[in-house]
VOPAGU-2260 file (C-alpha; in pm, 1 decimal, decimal comma):
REM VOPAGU-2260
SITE   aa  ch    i         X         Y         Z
SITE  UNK   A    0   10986,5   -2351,6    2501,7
SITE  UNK   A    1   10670,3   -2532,1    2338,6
SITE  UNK   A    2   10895,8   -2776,5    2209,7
SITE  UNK   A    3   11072,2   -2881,0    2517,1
SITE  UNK   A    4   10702,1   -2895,4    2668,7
SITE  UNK   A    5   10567,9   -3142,4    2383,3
SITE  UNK   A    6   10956,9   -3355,6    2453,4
SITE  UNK   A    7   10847,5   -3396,5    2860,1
SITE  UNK   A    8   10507,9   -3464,7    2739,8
SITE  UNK   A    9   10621,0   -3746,2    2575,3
SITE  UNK   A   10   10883,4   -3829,7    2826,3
SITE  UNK   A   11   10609,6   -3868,2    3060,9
SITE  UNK   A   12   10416,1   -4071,2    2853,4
SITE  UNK   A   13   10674,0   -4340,5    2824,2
SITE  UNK   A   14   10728,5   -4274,1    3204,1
SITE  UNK   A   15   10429,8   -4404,7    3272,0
SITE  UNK   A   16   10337,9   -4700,2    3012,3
SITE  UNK   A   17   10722,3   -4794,0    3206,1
SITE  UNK   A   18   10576,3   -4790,8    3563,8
SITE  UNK   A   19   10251,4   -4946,3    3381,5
SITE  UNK   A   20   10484,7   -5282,8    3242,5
SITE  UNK   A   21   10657,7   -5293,1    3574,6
SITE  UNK   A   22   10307,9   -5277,2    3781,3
SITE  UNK   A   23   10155,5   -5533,4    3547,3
SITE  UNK   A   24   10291,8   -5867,1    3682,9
SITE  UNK   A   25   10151,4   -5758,1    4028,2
SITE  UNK   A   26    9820,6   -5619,8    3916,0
SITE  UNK   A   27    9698,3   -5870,1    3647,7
SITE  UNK   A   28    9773,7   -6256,5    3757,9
SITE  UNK   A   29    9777,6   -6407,6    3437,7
SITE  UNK   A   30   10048,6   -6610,4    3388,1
SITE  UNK   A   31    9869,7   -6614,0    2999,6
SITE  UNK   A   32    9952,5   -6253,8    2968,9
SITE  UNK   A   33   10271,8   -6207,3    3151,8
SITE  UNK   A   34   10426,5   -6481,4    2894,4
SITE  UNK   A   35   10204,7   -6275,2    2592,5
SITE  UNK   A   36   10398,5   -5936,9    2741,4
SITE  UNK   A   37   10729,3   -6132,1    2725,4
SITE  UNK   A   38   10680,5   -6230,4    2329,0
SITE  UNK   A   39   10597,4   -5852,3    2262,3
SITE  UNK   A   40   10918,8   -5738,0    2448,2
SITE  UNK   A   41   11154,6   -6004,3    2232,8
SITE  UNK   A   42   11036,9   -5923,2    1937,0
SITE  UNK   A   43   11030,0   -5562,5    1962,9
SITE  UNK   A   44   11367,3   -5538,6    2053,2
SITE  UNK   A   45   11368,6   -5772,5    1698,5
SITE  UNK   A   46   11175,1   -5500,8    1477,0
SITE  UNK   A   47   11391,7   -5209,2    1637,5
SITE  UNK   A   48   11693,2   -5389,2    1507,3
SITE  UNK   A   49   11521,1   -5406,2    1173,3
SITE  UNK   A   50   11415,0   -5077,6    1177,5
SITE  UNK   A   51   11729,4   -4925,6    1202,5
SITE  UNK   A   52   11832,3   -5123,3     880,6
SITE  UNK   A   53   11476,6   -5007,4     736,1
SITE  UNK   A   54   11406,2   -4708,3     877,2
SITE  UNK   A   55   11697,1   -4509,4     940,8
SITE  UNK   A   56   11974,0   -4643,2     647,5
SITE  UNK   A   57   11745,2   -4751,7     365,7
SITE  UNK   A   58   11839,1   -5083,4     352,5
SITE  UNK   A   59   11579,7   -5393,6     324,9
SITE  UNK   A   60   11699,9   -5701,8     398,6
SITE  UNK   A   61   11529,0   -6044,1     395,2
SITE  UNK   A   62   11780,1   -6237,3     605,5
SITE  UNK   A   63   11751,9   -6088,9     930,0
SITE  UNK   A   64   11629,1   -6391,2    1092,4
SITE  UNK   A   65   11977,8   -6519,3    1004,2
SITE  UNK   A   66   12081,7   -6356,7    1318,7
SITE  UNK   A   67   11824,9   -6407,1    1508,0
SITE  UNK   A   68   11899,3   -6767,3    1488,9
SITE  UNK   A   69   12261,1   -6715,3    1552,7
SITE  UNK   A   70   12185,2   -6605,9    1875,4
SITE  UNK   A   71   11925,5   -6881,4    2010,2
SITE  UNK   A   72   12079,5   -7154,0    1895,9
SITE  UNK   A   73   12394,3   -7029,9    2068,7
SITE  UNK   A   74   12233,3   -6960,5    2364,9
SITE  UNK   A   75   12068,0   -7305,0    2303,6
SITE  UNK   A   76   12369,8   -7508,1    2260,1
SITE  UNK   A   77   12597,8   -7332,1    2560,9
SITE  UNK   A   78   12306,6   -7379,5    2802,9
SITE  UNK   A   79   12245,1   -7753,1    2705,3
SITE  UNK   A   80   12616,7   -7852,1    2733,7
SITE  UNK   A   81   12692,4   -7678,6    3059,6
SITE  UNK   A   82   12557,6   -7604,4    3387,6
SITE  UNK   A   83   12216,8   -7388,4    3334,4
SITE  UNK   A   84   12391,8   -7091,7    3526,6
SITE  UNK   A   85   12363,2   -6707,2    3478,8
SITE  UNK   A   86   12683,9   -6703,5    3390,7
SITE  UNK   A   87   12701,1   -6931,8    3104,7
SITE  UNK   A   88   12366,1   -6739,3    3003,9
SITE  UNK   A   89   12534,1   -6436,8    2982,7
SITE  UNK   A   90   12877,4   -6567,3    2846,7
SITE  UNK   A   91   12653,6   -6764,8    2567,4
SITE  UNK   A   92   12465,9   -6423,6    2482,7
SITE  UNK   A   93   12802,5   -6227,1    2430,2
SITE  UNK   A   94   12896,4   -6553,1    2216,2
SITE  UNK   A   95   12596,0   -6507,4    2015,4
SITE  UNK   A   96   12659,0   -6089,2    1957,2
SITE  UNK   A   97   13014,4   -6161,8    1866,2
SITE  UNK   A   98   12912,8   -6444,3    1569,4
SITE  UNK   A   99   12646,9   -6216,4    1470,6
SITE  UNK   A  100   12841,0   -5919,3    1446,1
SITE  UNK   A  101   13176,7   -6103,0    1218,6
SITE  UNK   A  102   12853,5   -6256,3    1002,1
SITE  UNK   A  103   12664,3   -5962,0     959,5
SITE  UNK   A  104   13027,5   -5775,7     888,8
SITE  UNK   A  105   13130,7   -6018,4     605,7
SITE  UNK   A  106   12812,4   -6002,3     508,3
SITE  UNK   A  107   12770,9   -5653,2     453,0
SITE  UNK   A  108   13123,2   -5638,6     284,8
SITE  UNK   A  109   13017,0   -5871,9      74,0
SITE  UNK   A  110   12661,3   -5771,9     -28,6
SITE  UNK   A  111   12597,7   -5361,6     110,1
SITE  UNK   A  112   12790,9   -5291,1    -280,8
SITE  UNK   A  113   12502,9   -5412,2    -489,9
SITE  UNK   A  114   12183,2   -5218,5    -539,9
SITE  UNK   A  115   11925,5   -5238,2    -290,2
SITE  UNK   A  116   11671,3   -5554,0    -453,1
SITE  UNK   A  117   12006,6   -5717,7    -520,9
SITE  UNK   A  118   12090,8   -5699,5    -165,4
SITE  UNK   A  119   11777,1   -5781,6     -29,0
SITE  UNK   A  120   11800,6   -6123,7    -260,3
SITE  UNK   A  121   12155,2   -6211,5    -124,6
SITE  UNK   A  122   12100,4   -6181,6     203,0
SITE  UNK   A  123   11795,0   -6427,2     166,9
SITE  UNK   A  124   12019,3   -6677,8     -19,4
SITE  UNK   A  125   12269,6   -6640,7     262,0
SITE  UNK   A  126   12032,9   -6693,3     522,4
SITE  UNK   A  127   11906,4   -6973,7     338,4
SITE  UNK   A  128   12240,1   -7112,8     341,9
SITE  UNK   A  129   12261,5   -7073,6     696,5
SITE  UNK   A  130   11910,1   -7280,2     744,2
SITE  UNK   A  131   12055,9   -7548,2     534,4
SITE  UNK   A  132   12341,3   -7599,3     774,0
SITE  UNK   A  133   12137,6   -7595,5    1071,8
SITE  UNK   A  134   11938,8   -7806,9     953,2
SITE  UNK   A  135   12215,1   -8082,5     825,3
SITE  UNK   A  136   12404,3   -8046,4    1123,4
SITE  UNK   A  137   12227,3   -8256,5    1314,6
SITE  UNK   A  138   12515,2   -8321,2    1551,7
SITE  UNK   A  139   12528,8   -7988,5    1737,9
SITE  UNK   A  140   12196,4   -7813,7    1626,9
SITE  UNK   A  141   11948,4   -8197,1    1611,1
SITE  UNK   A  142   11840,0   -8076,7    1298,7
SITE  UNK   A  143   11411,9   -7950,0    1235,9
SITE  UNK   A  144   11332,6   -8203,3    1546,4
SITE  UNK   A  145   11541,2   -7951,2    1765,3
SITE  UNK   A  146   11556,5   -7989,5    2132,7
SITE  UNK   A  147   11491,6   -7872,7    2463,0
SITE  UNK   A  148   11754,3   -7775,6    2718,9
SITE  UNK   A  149   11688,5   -7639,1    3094,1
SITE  UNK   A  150   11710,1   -7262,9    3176,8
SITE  UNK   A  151   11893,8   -7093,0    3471,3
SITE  UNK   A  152   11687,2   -7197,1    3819,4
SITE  UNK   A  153   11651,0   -6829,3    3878,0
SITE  UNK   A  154   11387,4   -6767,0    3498,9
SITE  UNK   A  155   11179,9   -7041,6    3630,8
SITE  UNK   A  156   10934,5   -6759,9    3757,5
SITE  UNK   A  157   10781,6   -6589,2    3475,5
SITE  UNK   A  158   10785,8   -6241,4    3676,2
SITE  UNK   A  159   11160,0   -6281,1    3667,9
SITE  UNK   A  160   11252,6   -6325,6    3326,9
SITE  UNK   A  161   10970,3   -6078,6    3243,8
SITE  UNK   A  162   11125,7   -5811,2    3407,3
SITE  UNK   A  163   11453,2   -5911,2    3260,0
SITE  UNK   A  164   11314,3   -5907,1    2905,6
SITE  UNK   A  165   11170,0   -5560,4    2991,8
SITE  UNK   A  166   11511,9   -5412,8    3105,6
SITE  UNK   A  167   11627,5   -5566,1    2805,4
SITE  UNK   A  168   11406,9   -5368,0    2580,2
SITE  UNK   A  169   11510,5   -5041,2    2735,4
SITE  UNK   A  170   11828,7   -5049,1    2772,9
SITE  UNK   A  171   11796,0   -5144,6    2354,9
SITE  UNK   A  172   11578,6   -4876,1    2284,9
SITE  UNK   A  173   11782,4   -4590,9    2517,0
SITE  UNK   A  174   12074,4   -4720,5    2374,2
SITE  UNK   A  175   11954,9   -4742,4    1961,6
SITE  UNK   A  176   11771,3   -4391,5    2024,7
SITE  UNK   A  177   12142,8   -4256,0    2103,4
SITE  UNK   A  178   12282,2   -4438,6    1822,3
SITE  UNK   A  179   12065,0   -4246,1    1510,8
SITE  UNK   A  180   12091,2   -3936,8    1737,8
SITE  UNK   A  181   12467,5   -3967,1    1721,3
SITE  UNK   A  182   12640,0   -3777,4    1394,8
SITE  UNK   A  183   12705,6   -4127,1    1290,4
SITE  UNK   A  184   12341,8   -4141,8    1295,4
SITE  UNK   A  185   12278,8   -3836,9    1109,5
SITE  UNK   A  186   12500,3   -3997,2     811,8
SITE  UNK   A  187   12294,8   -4344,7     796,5
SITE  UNK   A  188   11937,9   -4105,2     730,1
SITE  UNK   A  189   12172,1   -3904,0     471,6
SITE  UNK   A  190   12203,3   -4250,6     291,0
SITE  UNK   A  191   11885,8   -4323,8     344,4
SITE  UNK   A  192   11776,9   -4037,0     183,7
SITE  UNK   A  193   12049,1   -3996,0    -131,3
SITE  UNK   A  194   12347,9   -4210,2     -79,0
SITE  UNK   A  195   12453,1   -4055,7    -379,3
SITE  UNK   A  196   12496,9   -3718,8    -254,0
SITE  UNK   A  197   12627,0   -3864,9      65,8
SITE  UNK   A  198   12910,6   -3976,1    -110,5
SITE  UNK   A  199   13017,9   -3664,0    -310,6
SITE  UNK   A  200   13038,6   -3522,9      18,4
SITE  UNK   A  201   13336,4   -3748,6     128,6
SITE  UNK   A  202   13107,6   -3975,9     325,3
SITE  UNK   A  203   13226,0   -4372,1     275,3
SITE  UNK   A  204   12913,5   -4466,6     267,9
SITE  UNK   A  205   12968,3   -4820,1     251,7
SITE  UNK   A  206   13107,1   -4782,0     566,3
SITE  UNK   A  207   12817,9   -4637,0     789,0
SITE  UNK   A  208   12633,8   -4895,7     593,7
SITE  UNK   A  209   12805,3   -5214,0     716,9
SITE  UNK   A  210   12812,4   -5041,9    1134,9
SITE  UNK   A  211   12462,1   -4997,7    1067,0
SITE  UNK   A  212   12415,7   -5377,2     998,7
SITE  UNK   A  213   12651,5   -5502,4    1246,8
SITE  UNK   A  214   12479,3   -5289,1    1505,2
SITE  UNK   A  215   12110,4   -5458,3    1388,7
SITE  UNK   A  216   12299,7   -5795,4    1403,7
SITE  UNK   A  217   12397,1   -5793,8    1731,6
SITE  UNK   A  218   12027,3   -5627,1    1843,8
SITE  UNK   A  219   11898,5   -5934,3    1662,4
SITE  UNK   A  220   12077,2   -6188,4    1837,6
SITE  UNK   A  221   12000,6   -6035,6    2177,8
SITE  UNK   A  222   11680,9   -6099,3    2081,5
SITE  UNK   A  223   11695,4   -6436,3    1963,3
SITE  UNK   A  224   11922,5   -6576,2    2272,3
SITE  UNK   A  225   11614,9   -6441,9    2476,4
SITE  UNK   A  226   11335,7   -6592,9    2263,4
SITE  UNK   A  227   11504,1   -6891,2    2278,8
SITE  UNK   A  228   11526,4   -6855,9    2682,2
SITE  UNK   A  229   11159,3   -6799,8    2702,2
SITE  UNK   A  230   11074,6   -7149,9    2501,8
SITE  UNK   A  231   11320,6   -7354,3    2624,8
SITE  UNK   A  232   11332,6   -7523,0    2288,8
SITE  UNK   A  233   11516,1   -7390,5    1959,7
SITE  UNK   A  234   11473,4   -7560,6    1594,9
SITE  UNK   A  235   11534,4   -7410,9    1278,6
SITE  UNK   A  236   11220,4   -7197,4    1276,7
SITE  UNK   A  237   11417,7   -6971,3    1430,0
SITE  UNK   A  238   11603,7   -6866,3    1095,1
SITE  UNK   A  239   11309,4   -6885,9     880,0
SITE  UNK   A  240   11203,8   -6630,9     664,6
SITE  UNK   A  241   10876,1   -6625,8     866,9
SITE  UNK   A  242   11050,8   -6453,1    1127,9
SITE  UNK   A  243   11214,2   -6192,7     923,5
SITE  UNK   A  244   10888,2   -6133,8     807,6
SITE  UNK   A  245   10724,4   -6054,3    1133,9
SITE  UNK   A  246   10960,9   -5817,5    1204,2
SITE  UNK   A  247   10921,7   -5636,8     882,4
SITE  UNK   A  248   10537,4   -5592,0     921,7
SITE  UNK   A  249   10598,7   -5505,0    1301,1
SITE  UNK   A  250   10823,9   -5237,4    1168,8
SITE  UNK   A  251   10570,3   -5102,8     886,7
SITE  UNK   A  252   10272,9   -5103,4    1092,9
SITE  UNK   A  253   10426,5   -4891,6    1399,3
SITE  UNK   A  254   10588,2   -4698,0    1180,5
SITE  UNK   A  255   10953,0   -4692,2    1021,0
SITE  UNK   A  256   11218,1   -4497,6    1148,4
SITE  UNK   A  257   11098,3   -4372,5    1450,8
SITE  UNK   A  258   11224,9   -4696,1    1713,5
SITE  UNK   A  259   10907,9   -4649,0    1918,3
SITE  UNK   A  260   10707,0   -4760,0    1609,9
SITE  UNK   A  261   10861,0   -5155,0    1612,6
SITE  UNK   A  262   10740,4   -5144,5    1944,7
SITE  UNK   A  263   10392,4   -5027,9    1863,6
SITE  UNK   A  264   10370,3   -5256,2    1553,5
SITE  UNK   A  265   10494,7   -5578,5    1832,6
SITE  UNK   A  266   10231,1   -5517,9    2027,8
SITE  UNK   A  267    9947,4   -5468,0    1735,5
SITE  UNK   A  268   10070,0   -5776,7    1575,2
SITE  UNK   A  269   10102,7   -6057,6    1852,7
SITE  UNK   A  270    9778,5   -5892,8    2044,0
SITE  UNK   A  271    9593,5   -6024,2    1690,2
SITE  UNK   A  272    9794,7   -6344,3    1647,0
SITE  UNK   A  273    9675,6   -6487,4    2020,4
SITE  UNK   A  274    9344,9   -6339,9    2027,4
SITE  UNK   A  275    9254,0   -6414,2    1679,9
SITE  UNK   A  276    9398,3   -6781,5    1730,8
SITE  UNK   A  277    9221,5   -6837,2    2078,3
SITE  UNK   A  278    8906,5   -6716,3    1883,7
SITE  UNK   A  279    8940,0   -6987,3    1664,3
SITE  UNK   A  280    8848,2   -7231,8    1964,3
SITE  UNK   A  281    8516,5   -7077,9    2030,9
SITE  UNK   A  282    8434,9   -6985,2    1662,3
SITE  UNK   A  283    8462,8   -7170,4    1410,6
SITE  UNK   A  284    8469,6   -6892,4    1177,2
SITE  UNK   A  285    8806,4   -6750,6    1303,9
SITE  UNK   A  286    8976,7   -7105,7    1229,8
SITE  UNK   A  287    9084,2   -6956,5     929,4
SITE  UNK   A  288    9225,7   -6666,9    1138,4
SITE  UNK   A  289    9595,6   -6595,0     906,3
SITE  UNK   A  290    9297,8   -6459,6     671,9
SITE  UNK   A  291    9145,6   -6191,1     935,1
SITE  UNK   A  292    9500,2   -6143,9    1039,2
SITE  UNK   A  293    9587,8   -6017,3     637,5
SITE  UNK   A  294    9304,9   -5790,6     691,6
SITE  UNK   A  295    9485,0   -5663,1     988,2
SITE  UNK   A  296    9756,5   -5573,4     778,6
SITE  UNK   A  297    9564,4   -5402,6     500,4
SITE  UNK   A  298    9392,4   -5199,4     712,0
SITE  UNK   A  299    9694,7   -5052,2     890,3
SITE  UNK   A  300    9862,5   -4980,3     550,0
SITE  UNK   A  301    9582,5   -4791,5     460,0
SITE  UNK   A  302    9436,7   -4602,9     697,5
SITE  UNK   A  303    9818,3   -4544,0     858,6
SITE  UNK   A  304   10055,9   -4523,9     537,0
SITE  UNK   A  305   10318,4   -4418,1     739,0
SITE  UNK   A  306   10250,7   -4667,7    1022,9
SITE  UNK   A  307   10088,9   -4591,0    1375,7
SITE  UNK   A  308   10342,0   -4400,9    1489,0
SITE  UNK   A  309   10448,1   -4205,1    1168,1
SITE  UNK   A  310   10093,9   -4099,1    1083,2
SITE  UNK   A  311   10061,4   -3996,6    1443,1
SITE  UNK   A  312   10360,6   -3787,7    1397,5
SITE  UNK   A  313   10242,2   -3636,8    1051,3
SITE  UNK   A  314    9932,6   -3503,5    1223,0
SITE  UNK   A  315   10075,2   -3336,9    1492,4
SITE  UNK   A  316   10372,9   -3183,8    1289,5
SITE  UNK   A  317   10043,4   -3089,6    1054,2
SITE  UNK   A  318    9827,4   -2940,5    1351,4
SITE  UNK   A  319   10170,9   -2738,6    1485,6
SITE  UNK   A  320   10224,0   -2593,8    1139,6
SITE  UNK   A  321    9841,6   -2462,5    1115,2
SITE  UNK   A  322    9877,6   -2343,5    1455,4
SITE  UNK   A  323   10197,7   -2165,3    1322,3
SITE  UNK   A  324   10018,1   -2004,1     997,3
SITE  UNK   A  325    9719,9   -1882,0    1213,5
SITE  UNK   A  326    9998,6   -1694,6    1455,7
SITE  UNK   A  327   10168,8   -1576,2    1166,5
SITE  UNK   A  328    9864,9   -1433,5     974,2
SITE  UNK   A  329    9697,8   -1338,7    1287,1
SITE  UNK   A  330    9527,6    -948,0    1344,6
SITE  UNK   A  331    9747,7    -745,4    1615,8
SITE  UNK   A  332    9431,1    -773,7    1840,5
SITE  UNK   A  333    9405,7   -1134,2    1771,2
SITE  UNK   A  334    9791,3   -1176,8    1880,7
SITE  UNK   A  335    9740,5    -966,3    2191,1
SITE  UNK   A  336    9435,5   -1170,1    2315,7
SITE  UNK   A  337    9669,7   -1511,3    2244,7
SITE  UNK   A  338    9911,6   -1377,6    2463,0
């Protein structure tokens, strides 16, 4: 019974940060803030796909921005050789998921077999390849220059595409917390935990692996035909490592493996990136801001080892268990005047 209290306590909680997001727009005109919002969303949605590599499978890659990039520069390209229409927005987003889901497949066939600082170093070299080409191919992708293209008429208002981005993010999260919930789930925290035993008990664990990084593929490239969206620009930054990076802290500081953590850790992080940087107008102290923001970081990782979210978790699991002990070790008189 206390347990399904503390899960609708929490429900609620989202519930109303939700109605907060969607209230926002109306209650705060800032056209600064409702684009800041939009960033957070994106790249949330980028550090839950991460996470689930991270957090709930074990695995740490450093070429996630690989698809990232995969899905703005096809969102990019479709948009700037056709009409600027929903529908080619859409149609270029399922083009981006389905490139990003045969890469990250071959990809994972070809790299989930070696150990995991092995792995992490292949994917980098593959993603590096990928930059290479996108930056040579001047052609389709106009090489580090880039270029602009023009956005459906309708995500010409901010509010718009912010509430998009927002559904966006839900749906992801709703749809990712299912996903480790799942028994398929339960398998990729197994192999997280000791792929070796995993695999005495029948488990192909190569397998789960590979779903698991097609599934953060395609969350990747969602993300990345949206960031894209929201610039109206695309150049190779968008597969740098820089981005990979990002969503690697983002996961760490919310907290890995719990999906609400990459969202915490978005927030933390770009919150310090534009304040710290619009500081740097006023003060000339803060010009130097990267070096406040890598205080940032080592703060978080030590006074939250387990992230925002995970320490937060820790404590309460601690405070239940107390509250448990004191029950259990309680006089008769003591348990009667609880009740």
């Amino acid at each position: 019974m206390k347990t399904t209290n503390l899960v609708s306590k929490y429900h609620i909680f989202f519930f109303v940060i939700l109605i907060f997001l969607i209230a926002f727009p109306f209650v705060a005109d800032s056209r600064t803030l409702t684009i800041l919002f939009t960033q957070i969303f994106i790249f949330a949605i980028l550090a839950m796909s991460y996470d689930l590599l991270l957090g709930y499978t074990g695995i740490v890659s450093f070429g996630h921005a690989m698809f990232f990039g995969i899905g703005a520069y096809a969102t990019a390209i479709l948009l700037n050789t056709f009409e600027p229409t929903i529908g080619v927005f859409i149609g270029s987003m399922i083009v981006g998921i389905l490139l990003s889901a045969i890469v990250s497949f071959f990809v994972g066939l070809l790299t989930l077999r070696l150990k995991s600082h092995f792995f992490a170093m292949l994917t980098l070299a593959i993603s590096g390849l990928l930059l290479v080409v996108a930056e040579k191919w001047r052609t389709v992708t106009k090489g580090n220059d880039g270029f602009t293209f023009r956005a459906p008429d309708i995500f010409k208002d901010r509010i718009v595409f912010y509430f998009c981005v927002l559904a966006c993010l839900v749906i992801v999260f709703l749809l990712l917390r299912r996903f480790v919930a799942s028994p398929l789930g339960k398998v990729l925290i197994a192999v997280r935990e000791n792929e070796q035993r995993t695999r005495s008990l029948g488990f192909k664990t190569l397998h789960y692996k590979v779903i698991s990084s097609v599934v953060a593929g395609v969350v990747a490239s969602l993300a990345g035909s949206l960031y894209a969206v929201s610039l109206r620009f695309v150049n190779t930054s968008v597969m740098t490592m820089d981005i990979t990076l990002d969503a690697l802290l983002m996961t760490i500081i919310g907290g890995v493996g719990t999906l609400v953590g990459p969202i915490v850790g978005s927030v933390v992080i770009e919150f310090a990136q534009h304040y710290l940087s619009g500081l740097a107008r006023e003060f000339p102290i803060f010009e130097r801001w990267i070096i406040f923001f890598g205080i940032i970081y080592i703060l978080a990782v030590v006074f939250f080892p387990k992230g925002i979210v995970g320490s937060i978790q820790m404590q309460i699991s601690k405070w239940k268990s107390k509250k448990e002990v004191r029950k259990t070790f309680a006089l008769p008189e003591d348990k009667e005047r609880a009740s």
